[in-house]
Backbone as CSV, one residue per row, in Angstrom:
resi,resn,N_x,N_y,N_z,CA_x,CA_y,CA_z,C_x,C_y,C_z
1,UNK,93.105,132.243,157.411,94.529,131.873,157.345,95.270,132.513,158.517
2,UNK,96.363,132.172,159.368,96.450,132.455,160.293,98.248,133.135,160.140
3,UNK,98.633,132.672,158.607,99.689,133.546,158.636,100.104,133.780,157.237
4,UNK,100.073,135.129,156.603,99.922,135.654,155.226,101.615,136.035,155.304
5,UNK,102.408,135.969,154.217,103.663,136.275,153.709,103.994,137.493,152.601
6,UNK,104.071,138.359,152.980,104.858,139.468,151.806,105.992,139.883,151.978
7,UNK,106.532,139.745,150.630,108.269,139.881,150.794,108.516,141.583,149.902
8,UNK,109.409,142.281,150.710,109.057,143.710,150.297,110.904,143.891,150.460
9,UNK,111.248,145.244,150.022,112.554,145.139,150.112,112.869,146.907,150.326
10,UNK,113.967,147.134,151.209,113.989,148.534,151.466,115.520,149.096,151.332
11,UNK,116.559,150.335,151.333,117.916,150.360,150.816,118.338,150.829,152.546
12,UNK,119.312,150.289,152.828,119.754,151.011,154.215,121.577,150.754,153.856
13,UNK,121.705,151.830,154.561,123.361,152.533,154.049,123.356,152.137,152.808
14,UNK,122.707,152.719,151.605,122.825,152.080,150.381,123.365,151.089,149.826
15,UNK,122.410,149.891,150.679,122.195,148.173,150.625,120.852,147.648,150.076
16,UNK,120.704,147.425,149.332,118.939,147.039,149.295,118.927,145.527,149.890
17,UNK,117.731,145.494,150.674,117.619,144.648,151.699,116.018,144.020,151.850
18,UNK,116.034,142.666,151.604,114.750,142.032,151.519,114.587,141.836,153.350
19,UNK,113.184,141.765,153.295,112.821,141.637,154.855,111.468,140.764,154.349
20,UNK,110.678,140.402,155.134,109.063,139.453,154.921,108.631,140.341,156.138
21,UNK,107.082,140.652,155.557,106.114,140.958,156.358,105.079,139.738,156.863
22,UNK,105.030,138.925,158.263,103.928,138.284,158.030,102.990,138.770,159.376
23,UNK,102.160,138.474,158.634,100.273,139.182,159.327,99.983,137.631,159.894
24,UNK,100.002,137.720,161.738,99.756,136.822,162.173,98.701,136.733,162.987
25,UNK,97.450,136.020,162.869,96.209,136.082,163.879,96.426,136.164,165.192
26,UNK,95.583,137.192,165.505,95.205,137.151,167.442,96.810,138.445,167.546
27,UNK,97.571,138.625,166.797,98.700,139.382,167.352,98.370,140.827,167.512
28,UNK,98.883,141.557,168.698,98.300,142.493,169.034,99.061,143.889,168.544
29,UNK,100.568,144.047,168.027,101.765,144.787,167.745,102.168,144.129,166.841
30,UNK,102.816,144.869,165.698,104.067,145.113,165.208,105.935,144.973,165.903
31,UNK,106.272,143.889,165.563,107.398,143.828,166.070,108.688,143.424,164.755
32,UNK,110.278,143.575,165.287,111.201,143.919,164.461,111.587,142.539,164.831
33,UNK,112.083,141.513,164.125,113.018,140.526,164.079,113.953,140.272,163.012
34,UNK,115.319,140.288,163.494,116.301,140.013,162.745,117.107,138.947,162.916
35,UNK,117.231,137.810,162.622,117.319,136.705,162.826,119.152,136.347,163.135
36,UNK,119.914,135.278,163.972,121.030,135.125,163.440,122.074,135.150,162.202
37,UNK,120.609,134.780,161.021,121.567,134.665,159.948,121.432,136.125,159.409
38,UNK,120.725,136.781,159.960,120.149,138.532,159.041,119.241,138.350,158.283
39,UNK,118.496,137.208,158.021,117.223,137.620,157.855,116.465,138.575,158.541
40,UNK,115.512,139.636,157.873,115.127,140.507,158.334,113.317,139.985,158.414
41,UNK,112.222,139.566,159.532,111.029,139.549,159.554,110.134,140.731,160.493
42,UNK,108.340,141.134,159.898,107.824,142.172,160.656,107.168,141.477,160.844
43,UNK,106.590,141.585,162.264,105.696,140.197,162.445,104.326,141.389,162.529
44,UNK,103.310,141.231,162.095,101.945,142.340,162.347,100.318,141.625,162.644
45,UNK,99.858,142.339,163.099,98.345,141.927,163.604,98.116,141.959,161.929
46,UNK,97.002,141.429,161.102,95.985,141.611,160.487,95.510,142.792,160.226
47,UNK,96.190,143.184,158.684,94.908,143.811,158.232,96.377,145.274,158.530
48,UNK,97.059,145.643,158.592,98.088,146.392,159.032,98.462,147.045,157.845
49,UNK,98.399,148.032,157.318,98.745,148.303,156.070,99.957,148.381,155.719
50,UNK,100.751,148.058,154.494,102.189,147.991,154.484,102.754,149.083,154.305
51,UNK,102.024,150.058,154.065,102.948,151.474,154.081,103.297,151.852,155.267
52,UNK,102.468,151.782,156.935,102.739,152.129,157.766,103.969,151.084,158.658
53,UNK,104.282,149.555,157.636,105.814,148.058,157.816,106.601,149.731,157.435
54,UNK,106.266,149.782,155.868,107.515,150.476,155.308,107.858,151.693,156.121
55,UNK,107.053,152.461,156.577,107.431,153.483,157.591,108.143,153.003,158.842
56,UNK,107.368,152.553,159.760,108.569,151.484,160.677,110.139,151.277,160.226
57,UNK,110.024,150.556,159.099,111.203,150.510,159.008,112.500,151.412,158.945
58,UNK,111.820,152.483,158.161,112.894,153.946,157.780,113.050,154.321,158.750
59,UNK,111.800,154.474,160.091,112.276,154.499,161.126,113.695,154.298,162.255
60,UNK,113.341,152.598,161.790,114.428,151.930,162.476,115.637,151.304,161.590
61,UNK,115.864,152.340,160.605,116.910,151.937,159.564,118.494,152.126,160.446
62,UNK,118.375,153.223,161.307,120.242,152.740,162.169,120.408,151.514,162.856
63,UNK,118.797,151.369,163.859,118.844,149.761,164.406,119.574,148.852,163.630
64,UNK,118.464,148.676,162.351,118.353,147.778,161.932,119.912,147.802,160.832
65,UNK,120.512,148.440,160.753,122.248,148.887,159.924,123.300,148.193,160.766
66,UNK,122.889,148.778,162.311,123.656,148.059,163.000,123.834,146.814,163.360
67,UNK,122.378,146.045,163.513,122.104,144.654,163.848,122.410,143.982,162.849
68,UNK,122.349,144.260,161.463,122.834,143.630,160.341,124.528,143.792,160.361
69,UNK,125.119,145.053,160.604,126.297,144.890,160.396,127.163,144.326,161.741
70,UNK,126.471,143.803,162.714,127.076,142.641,164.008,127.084,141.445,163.447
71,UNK,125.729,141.578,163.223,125.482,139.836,162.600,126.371,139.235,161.396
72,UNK,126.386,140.143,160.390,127.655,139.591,158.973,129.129,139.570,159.681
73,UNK,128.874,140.600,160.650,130.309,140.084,161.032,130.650,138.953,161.939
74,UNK,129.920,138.751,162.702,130.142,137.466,163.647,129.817,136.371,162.318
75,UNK,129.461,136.175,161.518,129.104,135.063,160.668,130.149,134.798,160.030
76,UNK,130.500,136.163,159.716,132.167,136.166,158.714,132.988,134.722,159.148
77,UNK,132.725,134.840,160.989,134.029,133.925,161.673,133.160,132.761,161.678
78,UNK,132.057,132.471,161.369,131.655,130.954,161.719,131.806,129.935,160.517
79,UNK,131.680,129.266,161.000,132.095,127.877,159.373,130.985,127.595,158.919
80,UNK,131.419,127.059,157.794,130.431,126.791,157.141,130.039,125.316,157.408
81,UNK,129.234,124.622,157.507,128.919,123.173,157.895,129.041,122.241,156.836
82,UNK,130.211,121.261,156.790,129.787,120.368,155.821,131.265,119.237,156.090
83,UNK,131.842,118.076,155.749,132.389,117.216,155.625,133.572,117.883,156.616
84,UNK,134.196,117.483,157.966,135.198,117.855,158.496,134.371,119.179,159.727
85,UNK,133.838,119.714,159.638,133.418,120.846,160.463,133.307,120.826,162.245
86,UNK,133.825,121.370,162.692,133.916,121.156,164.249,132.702,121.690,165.098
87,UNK,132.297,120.366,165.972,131.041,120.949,166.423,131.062,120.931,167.839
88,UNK,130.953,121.763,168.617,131.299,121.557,170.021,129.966,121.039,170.792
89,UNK,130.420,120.207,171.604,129.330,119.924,172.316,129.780,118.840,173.671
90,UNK,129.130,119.974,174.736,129.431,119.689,176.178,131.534,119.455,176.256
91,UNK,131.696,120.344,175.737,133.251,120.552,176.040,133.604,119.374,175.440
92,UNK,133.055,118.775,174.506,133.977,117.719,173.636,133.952,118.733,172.397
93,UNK,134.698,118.060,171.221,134.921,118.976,169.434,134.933,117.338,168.099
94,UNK,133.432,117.612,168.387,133.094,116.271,167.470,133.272,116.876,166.169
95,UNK,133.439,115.707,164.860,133.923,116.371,164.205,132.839,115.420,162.944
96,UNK,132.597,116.404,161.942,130.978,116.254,161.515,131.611,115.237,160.280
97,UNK,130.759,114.419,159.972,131.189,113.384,158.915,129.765,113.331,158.297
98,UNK,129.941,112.941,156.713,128.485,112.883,156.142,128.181,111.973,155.242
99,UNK,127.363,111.434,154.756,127.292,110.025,154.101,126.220,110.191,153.098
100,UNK,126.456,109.742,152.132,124.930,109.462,150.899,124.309,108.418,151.332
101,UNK,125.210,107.538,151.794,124.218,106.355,152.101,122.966,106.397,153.556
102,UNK,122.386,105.364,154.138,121.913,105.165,155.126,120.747,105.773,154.705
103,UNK,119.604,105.766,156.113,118.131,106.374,156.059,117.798,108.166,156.530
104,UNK,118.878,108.448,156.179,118.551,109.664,156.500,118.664,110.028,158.564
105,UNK,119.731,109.835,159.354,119.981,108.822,160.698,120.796,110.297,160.828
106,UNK,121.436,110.466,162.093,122.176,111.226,162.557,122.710,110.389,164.185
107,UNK,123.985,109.847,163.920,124.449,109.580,164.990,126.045,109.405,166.086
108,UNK,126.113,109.194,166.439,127.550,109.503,167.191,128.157,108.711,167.492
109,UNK,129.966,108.596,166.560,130.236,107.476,167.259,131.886,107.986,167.119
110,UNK,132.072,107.562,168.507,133.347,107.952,169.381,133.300,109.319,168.931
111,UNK,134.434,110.310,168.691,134.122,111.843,168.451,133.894,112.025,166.757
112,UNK,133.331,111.548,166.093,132.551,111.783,164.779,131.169,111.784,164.878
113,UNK,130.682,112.464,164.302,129.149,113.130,164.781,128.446,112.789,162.551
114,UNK,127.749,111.644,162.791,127.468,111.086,161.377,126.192,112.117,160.835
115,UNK,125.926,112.482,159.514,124.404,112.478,159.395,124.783,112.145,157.728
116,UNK,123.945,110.763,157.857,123.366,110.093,156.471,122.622,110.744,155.764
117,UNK,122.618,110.081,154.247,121.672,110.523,153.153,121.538,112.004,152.824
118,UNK,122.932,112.507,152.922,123.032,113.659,152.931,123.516,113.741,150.919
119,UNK,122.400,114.999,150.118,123.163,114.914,148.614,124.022,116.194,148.699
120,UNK,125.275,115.820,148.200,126.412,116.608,148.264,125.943,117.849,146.846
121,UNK,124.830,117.716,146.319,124.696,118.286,145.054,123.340,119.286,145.449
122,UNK,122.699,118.881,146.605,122.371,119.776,146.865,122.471,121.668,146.840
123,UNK,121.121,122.355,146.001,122.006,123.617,146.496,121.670,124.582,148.002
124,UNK,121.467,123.631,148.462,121.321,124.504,149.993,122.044,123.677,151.411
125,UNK,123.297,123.258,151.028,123.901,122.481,151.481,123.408,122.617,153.424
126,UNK,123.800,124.237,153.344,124.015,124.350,155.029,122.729,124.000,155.711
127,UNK,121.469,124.503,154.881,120.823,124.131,155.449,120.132,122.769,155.591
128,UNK,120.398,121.968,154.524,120.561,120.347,154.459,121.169,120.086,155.749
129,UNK,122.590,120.284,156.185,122.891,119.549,157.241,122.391,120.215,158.485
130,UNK,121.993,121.396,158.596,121.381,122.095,159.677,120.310,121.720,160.595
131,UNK,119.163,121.406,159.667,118.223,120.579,159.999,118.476,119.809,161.026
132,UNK,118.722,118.513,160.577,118.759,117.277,161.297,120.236,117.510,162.130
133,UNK,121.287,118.303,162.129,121.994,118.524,163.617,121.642,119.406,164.265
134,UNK,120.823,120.256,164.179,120.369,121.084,165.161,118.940,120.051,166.086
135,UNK,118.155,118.999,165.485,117.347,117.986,165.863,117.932,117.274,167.003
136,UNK,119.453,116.865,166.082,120.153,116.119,167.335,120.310,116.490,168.248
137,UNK,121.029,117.705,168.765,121.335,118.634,169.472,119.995,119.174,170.302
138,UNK,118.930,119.113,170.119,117.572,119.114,170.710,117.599,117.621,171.465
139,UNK,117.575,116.561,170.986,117.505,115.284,171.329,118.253,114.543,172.536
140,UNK,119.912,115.155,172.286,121.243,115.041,173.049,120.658,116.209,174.217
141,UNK,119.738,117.260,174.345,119.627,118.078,175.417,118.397,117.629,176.409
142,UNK,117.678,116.904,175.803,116.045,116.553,176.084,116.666,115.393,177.130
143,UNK,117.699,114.773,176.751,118.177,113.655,177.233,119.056,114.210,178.654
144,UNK,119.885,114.986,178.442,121.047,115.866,179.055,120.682,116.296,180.317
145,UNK,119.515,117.553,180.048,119.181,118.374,180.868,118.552,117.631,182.245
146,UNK,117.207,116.826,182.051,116.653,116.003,182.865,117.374,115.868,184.019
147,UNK,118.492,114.652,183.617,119.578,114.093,185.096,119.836,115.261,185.515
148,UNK,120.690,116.733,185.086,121.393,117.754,185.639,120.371,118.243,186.626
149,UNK,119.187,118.415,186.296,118.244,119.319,186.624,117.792,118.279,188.142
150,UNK,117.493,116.738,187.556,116.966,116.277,189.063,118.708,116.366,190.082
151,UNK,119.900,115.928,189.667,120.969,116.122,190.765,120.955,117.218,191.403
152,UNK,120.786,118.592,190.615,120.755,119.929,191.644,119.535,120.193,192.370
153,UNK,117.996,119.593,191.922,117.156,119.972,192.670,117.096,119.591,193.801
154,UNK,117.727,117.920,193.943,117.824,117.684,195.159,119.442,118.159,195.913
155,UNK,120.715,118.302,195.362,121.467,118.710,195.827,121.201,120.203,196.561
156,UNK,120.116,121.404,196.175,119.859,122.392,196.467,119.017,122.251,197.460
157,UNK,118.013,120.997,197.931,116.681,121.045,198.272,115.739,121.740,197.873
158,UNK,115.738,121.910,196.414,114.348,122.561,195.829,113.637,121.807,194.802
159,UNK,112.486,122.198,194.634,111.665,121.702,193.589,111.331,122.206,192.495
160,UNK,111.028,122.161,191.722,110.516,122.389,189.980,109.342,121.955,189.556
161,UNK,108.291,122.101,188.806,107.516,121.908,188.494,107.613,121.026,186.342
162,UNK,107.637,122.137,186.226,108.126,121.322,184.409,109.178,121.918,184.024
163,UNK,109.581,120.732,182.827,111.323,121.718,182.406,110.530,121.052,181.100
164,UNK,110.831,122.813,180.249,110.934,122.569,178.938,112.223,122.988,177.952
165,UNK,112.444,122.007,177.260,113.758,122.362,176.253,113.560,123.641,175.252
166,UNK,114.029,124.836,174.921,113.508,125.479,174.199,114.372,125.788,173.061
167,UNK,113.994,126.642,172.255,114.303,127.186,170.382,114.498,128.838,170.542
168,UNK,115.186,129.096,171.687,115.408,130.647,171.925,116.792,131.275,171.715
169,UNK,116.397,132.277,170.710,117.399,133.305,170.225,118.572,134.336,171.405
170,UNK,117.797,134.383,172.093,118.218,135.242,173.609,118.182,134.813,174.934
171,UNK,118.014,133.717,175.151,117.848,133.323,176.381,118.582,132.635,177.096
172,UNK,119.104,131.906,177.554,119.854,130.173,178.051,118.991,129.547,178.618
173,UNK,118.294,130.317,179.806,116.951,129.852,180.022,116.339,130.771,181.680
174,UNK,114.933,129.990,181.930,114.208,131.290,182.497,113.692,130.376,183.680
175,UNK,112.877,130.751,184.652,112.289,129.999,185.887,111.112,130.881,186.191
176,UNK,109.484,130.478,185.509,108.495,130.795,186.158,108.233,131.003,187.736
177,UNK,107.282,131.938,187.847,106.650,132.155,189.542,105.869,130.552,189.719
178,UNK,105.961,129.667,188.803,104.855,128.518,189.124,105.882,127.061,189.098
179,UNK,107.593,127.768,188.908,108.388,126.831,188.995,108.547,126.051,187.761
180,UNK,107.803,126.224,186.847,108.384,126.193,185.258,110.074,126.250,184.960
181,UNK,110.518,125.269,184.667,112.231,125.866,184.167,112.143,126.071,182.662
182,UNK,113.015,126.538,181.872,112.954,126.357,180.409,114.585,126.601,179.971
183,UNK,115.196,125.338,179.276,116.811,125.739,179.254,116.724,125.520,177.595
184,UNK,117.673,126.668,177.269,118.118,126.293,175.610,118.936,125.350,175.153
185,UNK,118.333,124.625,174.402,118.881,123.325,173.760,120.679,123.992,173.438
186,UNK,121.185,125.136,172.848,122.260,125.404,172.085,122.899,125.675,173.789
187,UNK,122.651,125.153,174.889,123.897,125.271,175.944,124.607,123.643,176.162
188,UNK,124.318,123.150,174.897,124.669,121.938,174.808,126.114,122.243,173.715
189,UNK,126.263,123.274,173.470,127.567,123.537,172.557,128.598,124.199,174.077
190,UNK,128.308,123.954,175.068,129.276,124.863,176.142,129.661,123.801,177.127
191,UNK,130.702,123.819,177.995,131.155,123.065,178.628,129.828,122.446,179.514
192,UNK,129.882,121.263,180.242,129.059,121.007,181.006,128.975,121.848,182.710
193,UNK,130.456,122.527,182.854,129.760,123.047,183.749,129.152,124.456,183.980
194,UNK,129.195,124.548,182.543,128.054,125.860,182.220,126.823,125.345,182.297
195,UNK,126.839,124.572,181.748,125.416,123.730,182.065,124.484,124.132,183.273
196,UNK,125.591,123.107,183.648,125.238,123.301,185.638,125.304,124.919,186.119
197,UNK,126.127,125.733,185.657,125.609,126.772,186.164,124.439,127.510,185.998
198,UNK,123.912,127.617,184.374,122.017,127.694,184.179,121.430,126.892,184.967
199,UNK,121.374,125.908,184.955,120.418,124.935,186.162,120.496,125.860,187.689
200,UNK,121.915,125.759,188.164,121.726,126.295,189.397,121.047,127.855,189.194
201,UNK,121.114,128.632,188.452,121.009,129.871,188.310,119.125,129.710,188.299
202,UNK,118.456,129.047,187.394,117.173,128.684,187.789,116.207,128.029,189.115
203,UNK,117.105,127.464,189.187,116.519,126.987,190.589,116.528,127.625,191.805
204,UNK,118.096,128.802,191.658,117.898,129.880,192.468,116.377,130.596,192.800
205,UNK,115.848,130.628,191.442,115.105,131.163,191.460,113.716,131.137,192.189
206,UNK,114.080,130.021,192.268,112.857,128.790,193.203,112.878,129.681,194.759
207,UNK,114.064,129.967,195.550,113.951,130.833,196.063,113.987,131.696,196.446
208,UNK,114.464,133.136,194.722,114.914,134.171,195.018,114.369,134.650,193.914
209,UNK,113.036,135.020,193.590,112.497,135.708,192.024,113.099,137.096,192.063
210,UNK,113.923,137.012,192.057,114.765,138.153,191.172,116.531,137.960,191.223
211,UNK,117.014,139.356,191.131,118.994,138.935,190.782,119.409,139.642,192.019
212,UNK,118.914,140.044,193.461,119.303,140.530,194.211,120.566,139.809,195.106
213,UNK,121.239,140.693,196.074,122.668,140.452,196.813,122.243,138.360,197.212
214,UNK,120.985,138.281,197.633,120.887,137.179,198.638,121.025,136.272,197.250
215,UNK,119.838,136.555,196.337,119.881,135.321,194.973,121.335,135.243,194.826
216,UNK,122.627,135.874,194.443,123.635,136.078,193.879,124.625,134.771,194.705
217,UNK,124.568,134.898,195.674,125.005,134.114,197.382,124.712,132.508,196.681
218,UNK,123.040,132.732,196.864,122.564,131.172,196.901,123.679,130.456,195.839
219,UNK,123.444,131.311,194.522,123.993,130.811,193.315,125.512,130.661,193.804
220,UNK,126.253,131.215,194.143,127.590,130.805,194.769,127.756,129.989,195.271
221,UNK,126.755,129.555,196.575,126.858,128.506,197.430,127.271,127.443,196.401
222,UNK,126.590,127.268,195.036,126.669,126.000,194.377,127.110,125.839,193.226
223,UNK,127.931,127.185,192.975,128.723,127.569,192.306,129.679,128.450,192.107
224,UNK,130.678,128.154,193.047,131.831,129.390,193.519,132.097,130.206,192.265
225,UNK,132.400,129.331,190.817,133.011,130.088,189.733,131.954,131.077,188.928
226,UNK,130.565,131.271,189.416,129.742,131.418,188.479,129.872,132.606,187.561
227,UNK,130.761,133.863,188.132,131.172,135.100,187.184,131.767,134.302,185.833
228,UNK,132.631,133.272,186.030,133.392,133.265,184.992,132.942,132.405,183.782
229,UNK,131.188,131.807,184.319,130.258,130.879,183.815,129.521,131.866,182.758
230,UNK,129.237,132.908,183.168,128.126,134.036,182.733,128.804,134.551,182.096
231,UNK,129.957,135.290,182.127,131.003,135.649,181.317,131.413,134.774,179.824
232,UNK,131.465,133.173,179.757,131.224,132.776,178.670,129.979,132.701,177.897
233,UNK,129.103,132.744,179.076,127.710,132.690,177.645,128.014,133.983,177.293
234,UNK,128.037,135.299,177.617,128.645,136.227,176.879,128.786,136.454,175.674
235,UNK,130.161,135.724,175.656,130.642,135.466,174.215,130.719,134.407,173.222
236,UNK,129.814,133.209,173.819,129.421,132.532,173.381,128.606,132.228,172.237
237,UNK,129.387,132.185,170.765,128.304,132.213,169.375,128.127,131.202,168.900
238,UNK,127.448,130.780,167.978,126.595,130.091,167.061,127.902,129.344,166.436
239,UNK,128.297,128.127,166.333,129.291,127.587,165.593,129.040,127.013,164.318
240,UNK,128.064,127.815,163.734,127.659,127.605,162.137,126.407,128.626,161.829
């Protein structure tokens, strides 16, 4: 089996707090993940005994106090998703509509953002509609990114090798030594010319593998505003 589940629970600032241990093949470390929503996961090699999870953890019980008490609070301010909810995307504020009827479809029309066959009686509502708009929002980027990415490669004169859309917690996105791009689907909630500024910021990279005075330049050349680009991903959160 290549991934075993135990759900264990520990008290921090006298909170008791469920976390999952899962034991994943070929993994070489123990690592801490705490997810946007505060889910707490230990990801471990095989065979790892759980007294030495539970030690780890007491360990990293201020980390992990603090990362929980950022996260409830930035969540405090986000909405909850369901009939009316504002969803930003590429500097428009579509506005989420939901239907019992239809095949289960998610689609867009003028600034209402549809997803069918949705049961209002559901009890896991958010994540009912989560699903299939976070899909879209993969779909709307797969589509998105492509054109941006070929206009600047040739507007820059550089090349790329593959662009992949990604599912990353920390990133916006990255540029392999082999010319690999990889942009996060959720920079599709930010204006478009944030957009364009990750693109250019990768392709920099094409000829500057690292963040030095000259990389900083290139990225100017093709994007005078770019402080004030980087500055919003910043503060840029999760709008559900």
């Amino acid at each position: 089996m290549d991934r075993v589940i135990n759900k264990r629970r520990i008290i921090i600032s006298g909170r008791e707090e469920s976390f999952q241990v899962a034991f994943i093949k070929n993994r070489k470390r123990i690592s801490i993940l705490v997810d946007d929503t505060g889910e707490i996961q230990v990801r471990c090699p095989p065979g790892v005994p759980l007294k030495n999870v539970d030690s780890l953890l007491v360990r990293e019980k201020s980390w992990l106090n603090n990362r929980l008490v950022d996260i409830r609070s930035k969540n405090r301010h986000r909405q909850t998703l369901g009939e009316g909810a504002a969803l930003p995307f590429l500097g428009d504020r579509l506005t989420l509509r939901l239907g019992a009827w239809g095949r289960g479809t998610v689609f867009r029309c003028g600034d209402d953002l549809w997803i069918t066959r949705i049961n209002t009686e559901n009890m896991d509502m958010n994540l009912c509609i989560r699903r299939p708009l976070e899909r879209w929002y993969l779909r709307s980027a797969l589509a998105y990114f492509p054109r941006r990415l070929d206009h600047w490669s040739k507007e820059m004169g550089v090349s790329f090798n593959h662009l992949r859309i990604r599912n990353q917690k920390t990133r916006w996105g990255s540029c392999s030594s082999r010319g690999n791009i990889n942009l996060n689907w959720r920079l599709m909630w930010a204006m478009p010319q944030v957009v364009d500024y990750v693109i250019v910021h990768e392709l920099c990279h094409r000829i500057h593998m690292n963040h030095s005075t000259a990389f900083w330049s290139s990225v100017k050349q093709f994007i005078p505003d770019w402080e004030v680009y980087r500055e919003y991903l910043k503060t840029m959160d999760s709008p559900w």
